[in-house]
C-alpha positions as CSV (number, residue, x, y, z in Angstrom):
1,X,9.5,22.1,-2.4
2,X,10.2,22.9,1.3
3,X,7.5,22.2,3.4
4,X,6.2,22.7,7.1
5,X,6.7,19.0,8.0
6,X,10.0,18.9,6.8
7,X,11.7,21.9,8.5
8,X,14.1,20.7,10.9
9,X,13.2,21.8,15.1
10,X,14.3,25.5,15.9
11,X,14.2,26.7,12.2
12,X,12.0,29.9,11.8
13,X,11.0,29.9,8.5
14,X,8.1,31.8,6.1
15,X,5.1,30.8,4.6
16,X,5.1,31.0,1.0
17,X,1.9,29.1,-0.1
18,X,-0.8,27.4,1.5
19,X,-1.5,24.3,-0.8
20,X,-5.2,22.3,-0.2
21,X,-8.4,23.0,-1.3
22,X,-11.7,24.1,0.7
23,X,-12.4,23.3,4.3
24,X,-8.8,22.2,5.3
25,X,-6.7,25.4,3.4
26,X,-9.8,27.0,5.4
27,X,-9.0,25.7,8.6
28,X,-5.2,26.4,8.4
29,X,-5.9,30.2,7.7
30,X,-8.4,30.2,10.5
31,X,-5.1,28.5,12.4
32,X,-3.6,32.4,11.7
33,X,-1.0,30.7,9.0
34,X,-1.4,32.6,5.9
35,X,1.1,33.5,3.3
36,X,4.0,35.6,4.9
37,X,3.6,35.0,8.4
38,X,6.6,33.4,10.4
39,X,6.7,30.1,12.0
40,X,8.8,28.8,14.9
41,X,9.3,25.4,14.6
42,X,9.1,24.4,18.6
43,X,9.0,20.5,18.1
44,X,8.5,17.4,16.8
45,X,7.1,14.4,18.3
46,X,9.4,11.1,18.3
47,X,7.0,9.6,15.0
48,X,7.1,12.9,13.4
49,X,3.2,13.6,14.2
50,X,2.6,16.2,15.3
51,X,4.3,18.9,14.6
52,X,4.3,22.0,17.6
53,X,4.7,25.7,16.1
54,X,4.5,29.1,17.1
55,X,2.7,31.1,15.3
56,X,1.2,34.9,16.0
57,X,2.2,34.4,19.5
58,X,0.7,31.5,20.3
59,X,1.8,27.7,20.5
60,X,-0.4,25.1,18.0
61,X,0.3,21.7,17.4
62,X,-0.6,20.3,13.7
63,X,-0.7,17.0,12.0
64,X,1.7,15.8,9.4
65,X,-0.6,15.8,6.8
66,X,-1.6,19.4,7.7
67,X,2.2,20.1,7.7
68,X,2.7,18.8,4.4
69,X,0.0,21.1,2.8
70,X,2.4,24.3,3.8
71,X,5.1,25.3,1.6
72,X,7.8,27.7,3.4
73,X,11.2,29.2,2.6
């Protein structure tokens, strides 16, 4: 499974499926990252957290384990 936090810097990939349950899958939708939408992987810090995107537009910077919830392709 290919996930958020371990797409490689400048890779533009698809969200396929938002794993998590309750108030965190909550929070990432409220983020704008919902199944389908493109992400712009912008960079990632030297330890790997966190992880900058682009998303809708705008820039947002999420956590590893946040990453790791978000299956892409």
């Amino acid at each position: 499974m290919k996930t958020l936090k371990n797409t490689p810097c400048g890779a533009t990939v698809t969200v396929k499926k938002l794993h998590g349950e309750g108030a965190v899958r909550r929070r990432i939708m409220d983020m704008g990252i919902t199944k389908g939408v493109e992400v712009y992987v912008r960079k990632v810090a030297p330890l790997g957290d966190p992880v900058e995107v682009n998303v809708r537009g705008y820039e947002l910077s999420l956590r590893k384990m946040d990453a790791e919830m978000i299956e892409v392709e």
